[in-house]
FIZA-621928 format. One record per atom (N, C-alpha, C): x, y, z; residue in one letter. Coordinates in steps of 0.2 Angstrom, whole numbers, padded with zeros to 4 digits, always signed. Layout:
FIZA-621928
XYZa/...
***
This chain:
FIZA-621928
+0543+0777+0615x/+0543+0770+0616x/+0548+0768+0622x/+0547+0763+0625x/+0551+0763+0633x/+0556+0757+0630x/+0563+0759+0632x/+0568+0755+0632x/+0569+0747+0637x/+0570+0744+0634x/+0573+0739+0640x/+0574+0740+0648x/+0571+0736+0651x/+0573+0738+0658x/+0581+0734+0662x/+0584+0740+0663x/+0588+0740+0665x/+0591+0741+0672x/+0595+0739+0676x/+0598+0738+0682x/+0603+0741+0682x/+0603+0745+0688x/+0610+0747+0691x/+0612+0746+0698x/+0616+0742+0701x/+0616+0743+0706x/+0620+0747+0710x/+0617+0749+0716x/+0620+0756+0718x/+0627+0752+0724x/+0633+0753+0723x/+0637+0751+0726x/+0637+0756+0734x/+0635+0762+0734x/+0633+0764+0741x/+0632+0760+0746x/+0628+0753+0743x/+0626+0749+0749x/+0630+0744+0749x/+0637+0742+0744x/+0640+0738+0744x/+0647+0737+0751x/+0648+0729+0752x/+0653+0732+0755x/+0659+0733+0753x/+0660+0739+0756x/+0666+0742+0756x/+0674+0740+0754x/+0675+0735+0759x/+0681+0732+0761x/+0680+0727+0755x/+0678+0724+0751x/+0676+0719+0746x/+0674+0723+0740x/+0675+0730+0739x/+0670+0734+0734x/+0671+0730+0726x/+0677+0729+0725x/+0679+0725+0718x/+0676+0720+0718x/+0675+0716+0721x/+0673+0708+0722x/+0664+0710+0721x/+0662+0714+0722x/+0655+0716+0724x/+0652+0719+0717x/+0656+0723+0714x/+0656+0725+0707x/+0658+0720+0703x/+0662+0714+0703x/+0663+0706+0699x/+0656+0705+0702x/+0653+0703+0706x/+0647+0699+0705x/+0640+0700+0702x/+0641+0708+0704x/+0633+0714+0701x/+0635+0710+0693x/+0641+0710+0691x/+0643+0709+0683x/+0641+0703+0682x/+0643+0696+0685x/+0639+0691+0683x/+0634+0690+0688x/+0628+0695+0689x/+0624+0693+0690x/+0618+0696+0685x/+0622+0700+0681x/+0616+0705+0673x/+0616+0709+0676x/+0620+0714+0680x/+0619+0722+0680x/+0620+0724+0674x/+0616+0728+0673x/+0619+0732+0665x/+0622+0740+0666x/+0624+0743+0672x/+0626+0748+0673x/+0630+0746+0681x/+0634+0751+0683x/+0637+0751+0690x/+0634+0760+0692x/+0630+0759+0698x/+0628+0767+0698x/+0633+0768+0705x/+0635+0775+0705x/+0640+0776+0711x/+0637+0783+0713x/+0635+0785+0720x/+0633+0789+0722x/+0637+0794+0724x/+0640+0800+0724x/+0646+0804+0726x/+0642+0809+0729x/+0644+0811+0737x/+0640+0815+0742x/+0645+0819+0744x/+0645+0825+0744x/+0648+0828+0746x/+0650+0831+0755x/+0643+0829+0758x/+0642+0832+0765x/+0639+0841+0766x/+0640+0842+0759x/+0636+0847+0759x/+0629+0849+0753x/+0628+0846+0748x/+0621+0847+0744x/+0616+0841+0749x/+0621+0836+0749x/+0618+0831+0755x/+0622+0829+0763x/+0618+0827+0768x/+0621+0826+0773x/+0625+0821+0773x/+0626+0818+0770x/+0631+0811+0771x/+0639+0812+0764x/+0644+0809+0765x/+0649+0809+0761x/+0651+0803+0759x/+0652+0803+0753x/+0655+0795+0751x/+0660+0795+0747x/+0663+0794+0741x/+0669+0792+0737x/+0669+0799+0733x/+0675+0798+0730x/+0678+0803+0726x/+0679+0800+0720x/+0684+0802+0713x/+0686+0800+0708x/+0691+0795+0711x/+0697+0794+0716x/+0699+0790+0718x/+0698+0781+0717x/+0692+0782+0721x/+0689+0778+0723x/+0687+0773+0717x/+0684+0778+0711x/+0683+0775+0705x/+0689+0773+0701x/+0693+0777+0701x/+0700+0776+0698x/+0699+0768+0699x/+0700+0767+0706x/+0704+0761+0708x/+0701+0754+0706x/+0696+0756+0706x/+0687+0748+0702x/+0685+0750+0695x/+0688+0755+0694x/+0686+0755+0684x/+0689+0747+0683x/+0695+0745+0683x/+0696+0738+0680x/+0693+0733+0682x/+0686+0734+0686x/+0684+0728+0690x/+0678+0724+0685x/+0678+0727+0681x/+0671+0726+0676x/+0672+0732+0670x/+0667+0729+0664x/+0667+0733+0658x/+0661+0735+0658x/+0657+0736+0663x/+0650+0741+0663x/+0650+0746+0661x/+0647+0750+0662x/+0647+0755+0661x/+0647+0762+0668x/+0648+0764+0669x/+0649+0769+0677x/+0643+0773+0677x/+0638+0774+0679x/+0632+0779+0679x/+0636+0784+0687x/+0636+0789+0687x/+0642+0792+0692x/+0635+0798+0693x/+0633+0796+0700x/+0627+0801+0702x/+0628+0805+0707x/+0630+0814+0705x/+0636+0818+0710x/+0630+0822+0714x/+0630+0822+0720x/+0626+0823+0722x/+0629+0828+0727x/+0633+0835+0725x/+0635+0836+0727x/+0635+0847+0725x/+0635+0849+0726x/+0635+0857+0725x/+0642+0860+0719x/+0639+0863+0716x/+0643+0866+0709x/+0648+0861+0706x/+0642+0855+0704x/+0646+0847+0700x/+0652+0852+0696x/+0650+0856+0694x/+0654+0858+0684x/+0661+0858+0689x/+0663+0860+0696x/+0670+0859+0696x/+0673+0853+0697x/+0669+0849+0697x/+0673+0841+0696x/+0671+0835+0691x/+0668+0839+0685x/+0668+0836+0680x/+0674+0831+0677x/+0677+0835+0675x/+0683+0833+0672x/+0685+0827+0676x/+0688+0829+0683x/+0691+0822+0688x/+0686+0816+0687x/+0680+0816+0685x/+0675+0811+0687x/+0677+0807+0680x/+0676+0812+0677x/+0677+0808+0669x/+0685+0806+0667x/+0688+0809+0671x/+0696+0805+0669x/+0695+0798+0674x/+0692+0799+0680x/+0691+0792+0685x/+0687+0784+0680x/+0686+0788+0677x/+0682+0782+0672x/+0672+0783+0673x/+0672+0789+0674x/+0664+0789+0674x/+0660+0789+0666x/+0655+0784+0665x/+0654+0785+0658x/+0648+0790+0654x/+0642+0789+0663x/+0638+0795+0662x/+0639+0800+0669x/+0640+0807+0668x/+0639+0810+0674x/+0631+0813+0674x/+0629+0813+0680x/+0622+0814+0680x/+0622+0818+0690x/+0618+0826+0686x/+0621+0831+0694x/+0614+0833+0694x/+0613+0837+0698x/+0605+0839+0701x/+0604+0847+0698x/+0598+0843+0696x/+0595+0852+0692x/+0594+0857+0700x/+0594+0855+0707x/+0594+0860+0711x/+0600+0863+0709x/+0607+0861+0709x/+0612+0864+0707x/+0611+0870+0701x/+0617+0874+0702x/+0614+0881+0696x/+0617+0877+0688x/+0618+0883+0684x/+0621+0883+0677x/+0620+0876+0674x/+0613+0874+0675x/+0612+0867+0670x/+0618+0865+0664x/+0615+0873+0659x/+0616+0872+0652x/+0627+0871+0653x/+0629+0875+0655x/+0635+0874+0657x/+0638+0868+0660x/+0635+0865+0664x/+0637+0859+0667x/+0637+0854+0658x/+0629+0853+0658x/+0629+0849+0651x/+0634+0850+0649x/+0634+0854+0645x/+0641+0855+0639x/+0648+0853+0643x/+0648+0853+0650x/+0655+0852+0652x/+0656+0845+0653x/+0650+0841+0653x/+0653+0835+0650x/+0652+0831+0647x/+0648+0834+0641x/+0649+0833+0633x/+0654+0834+0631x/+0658+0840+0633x/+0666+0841+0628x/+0669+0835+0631x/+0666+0832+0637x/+0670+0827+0642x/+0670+0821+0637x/+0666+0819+0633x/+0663+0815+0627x/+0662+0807+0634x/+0656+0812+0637x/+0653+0808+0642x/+0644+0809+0641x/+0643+0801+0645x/+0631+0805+0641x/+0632+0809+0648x/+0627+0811+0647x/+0625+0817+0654x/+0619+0815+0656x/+0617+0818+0663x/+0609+0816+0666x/+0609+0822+0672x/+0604+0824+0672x/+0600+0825+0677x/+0595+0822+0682x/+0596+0825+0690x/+0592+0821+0692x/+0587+0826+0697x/+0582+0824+0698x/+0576+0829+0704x/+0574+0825+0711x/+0575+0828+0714x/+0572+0827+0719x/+0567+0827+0720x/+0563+0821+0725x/+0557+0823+0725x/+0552+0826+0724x/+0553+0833+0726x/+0549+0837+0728x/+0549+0843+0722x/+0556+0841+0717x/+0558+0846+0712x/+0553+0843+0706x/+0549+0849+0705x/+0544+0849+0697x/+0548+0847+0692x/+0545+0844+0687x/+0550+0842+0680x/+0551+0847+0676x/+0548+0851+0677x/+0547+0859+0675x/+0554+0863+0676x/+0559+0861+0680x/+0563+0863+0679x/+0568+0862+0674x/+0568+0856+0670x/+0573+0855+0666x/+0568+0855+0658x/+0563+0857+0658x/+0562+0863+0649x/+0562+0864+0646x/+0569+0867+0649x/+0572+0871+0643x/+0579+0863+0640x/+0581+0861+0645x/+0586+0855+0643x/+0587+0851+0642x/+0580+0845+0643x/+0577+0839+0643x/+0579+0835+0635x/+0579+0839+0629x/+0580+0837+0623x/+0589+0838+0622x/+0592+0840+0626x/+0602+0839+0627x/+0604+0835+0632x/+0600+0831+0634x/+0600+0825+0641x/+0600+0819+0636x/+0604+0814+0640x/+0604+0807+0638x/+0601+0802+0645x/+0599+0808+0649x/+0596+0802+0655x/+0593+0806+0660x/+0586+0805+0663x/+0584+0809+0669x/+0582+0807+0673x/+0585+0808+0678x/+0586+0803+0683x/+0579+0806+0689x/+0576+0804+0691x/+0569+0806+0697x/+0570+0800+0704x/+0573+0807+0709x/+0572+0802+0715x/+0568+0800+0717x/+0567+0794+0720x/+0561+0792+0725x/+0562+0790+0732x/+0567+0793+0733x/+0567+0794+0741x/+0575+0804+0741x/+0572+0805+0747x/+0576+0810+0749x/+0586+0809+0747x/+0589+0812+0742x/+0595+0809+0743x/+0599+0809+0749x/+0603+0806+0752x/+0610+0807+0754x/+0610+0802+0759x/+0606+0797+0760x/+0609+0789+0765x/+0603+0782+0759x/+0607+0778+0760x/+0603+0771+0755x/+0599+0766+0762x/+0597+0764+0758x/+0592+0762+0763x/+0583+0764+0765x/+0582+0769+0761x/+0577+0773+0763x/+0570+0770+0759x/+0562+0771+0762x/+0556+0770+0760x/+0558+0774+0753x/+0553+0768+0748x/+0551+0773+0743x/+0545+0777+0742x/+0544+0783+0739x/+0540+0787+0742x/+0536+0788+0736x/+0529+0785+0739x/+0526+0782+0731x/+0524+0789+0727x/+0522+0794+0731x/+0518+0801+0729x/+0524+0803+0723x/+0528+0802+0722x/+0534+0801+0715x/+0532+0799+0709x/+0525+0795+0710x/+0526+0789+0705x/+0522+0795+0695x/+0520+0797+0699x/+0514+0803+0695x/+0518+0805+0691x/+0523+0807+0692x/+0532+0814+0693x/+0534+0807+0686x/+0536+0804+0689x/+0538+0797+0684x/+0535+0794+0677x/+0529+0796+0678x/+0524+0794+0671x/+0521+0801+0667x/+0522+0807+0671x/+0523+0813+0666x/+0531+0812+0664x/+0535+0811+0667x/+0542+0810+0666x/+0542+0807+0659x/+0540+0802+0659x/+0539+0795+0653x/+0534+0798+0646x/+0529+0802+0648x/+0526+0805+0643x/+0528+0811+0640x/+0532+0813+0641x/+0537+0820+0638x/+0544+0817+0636x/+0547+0810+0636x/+0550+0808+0635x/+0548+0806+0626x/+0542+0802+0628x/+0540+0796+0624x/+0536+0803+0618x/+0532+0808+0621x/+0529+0812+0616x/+0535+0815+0611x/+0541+0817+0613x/+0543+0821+0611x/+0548+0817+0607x/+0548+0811+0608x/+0553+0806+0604x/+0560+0807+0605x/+0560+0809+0613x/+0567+0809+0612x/+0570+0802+0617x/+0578+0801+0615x/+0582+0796+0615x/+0583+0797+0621x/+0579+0795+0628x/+0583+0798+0634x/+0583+0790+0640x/+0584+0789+0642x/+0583+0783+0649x/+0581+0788+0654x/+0574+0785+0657x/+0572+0786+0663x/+0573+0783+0668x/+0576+0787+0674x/+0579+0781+0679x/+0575+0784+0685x/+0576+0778+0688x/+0574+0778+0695x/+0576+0776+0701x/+0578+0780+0707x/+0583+0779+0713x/+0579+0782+0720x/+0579+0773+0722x/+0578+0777+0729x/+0574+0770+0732x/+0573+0764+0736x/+0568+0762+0740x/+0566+0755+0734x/+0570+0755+0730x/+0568+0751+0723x/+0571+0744+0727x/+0564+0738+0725x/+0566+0732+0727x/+0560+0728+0724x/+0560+0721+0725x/+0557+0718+0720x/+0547+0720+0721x/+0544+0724+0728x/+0539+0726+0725x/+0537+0733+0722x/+0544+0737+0724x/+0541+0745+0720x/+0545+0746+0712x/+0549+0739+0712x/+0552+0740+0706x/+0547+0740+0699x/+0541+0734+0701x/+0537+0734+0696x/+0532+0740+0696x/+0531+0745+0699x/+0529+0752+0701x/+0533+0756+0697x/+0540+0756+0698x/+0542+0760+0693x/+0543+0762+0687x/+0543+0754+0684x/+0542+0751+0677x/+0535+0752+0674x/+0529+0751+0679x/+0522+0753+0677x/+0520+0759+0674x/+0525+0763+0679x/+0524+0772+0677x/+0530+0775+0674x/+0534+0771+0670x/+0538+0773+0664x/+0544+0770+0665x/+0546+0772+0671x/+0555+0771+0672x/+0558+0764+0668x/+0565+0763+0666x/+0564+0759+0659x/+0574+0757+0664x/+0576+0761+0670x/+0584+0761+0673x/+0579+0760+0680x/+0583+0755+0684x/+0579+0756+0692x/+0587+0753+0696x/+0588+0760+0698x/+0593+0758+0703x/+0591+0755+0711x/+0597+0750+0713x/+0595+0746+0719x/+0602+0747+0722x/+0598+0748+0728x/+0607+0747+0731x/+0606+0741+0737x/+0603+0743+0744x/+0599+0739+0748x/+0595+0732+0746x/+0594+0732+0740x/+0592+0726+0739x/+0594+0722+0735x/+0600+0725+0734x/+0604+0720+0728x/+0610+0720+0734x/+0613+0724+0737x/+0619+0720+0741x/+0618+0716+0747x/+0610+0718+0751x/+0611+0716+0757x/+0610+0708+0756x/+0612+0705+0753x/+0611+0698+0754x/+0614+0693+0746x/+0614+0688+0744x/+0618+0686+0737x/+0615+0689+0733x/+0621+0695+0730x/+0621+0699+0726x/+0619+0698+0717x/+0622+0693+0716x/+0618+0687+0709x/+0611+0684+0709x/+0611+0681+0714x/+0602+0681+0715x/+0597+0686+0715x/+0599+0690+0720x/+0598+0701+0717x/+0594+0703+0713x/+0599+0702+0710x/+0599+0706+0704x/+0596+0702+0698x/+0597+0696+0699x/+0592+0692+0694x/+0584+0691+0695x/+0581+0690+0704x/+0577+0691+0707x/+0572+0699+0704x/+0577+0704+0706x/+0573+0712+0706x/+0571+0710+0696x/+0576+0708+0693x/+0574+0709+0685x/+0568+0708+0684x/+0568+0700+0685x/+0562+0694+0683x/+0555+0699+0687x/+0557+0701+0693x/+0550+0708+0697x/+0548+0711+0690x/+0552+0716+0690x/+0553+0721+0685x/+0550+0720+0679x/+0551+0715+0674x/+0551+0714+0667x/+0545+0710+0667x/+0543+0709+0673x/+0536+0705+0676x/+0529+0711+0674x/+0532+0718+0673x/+0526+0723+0676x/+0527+0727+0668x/+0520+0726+0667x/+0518+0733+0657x/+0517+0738+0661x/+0521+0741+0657x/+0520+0750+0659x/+0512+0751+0655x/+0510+0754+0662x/+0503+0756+0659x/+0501+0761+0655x/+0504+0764+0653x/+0502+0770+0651x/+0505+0767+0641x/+0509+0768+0638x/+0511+0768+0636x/+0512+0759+0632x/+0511+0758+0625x/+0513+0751+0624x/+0519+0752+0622x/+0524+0746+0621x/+0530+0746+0617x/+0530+0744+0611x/
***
């Protein structure tokens, strides 16, 4: 059964120089998570924040942090994430040592999540789908916001939602990438239950945003599956 649809907005596309002010509004606008993308310049091309940067906006709100490392050998900066105030870490099953990572931010007594890239089969997480609290499926290429979403994902998304739903397990499917108020109800169609927005939710009044993409969203029956 599909959880509630849920909103994260991805502060990547927030501005910078305003970041607190911009996380107070995602908060009174019904965010129900704050998603924060961390690039390292080498898993992906682009570089953005650190543990620092979260340290400094943890007090800015009482959401929850979905902290998306997008970044090569996560498991050495587990611990910093999760002292910074991250509440789920969520690293890329390209990266190695799945089962390691998990457990190292479980002992963190953080949820954990993986996520796949495009082009990455769900087949790769198998064996660790039932020790996940979240599985995150890109729809666009990671490492710059702003990007098309790329509907040939959508299939990838709704097997996603049926190995979730068969197997009865407790997990949120999320979705990141090109999410706005028309691919949103696309996502939610074909299972996703978390639609991260960044470009659509900062470039313009952030509270209207994020109440606009909802009302899309919760507009759209996932097809496959009743609740």
């Amino acid at each position: 059964m599909m959880n509630r649809i849920k909103i994260a907005p991805s502060i990547l596309s927030a501005d910078f120089s305003q970041l607190g002010n911009e996380i107070i509004l995602a908060e009174k606008g019904g965010a129900d998570l704050i998603h924060i993308d961390v690039m390292d310049g080498h898993f992906v091309p682009n570089i953005t924040i650190g543990p620092v940067v979260i340290s400094a906006v943890r007090d800015k709100t009482t959401l929850p942090f979905d902290v998306h490392l997008m970044i090569e050998n996560p498991i050495r900066y587990v611990d910093d994430f999760a002292k910074a105030g991250a509440d789920i870490i969520t690293f890329h099953a390209e990266t190695n040592a799945l089962l390691d990572t998990i457990k190292k931010v479980k002992d963190n007594d953080k949820k954990v999540g993986i996520s796949l890239n495009p082009s990455t089969p769900l087949s790769v997480v198998n064996d660790v789908i039932d020790k996940i609290d979240l599985l995150l499926i890109m729809t666009v290429h990671p490492g710059f916001s702003g990007q098309k979403f790329i509907h040939d994902v959508l299939p990838k998304i709704e097997k996603g939602r049926k190995i979730i739903d068969e197997g009865q397990l407790k997990i949120d499917l999320e979705v990141d990438g090109g999410i706005n108020e028309n691919t949103a109800p696309l996502a939610v169609k074909h299972g996703a239950n978390i639609l991260v927005a960044g470009s659509s939710v900062f470039k313009g009044d952030v509270m209207e945003r994020i109440k606009s993409l909802r009302l899309c969203a919760e507009g759209a029956k996932h097809k496959v599956f009743k609740e």
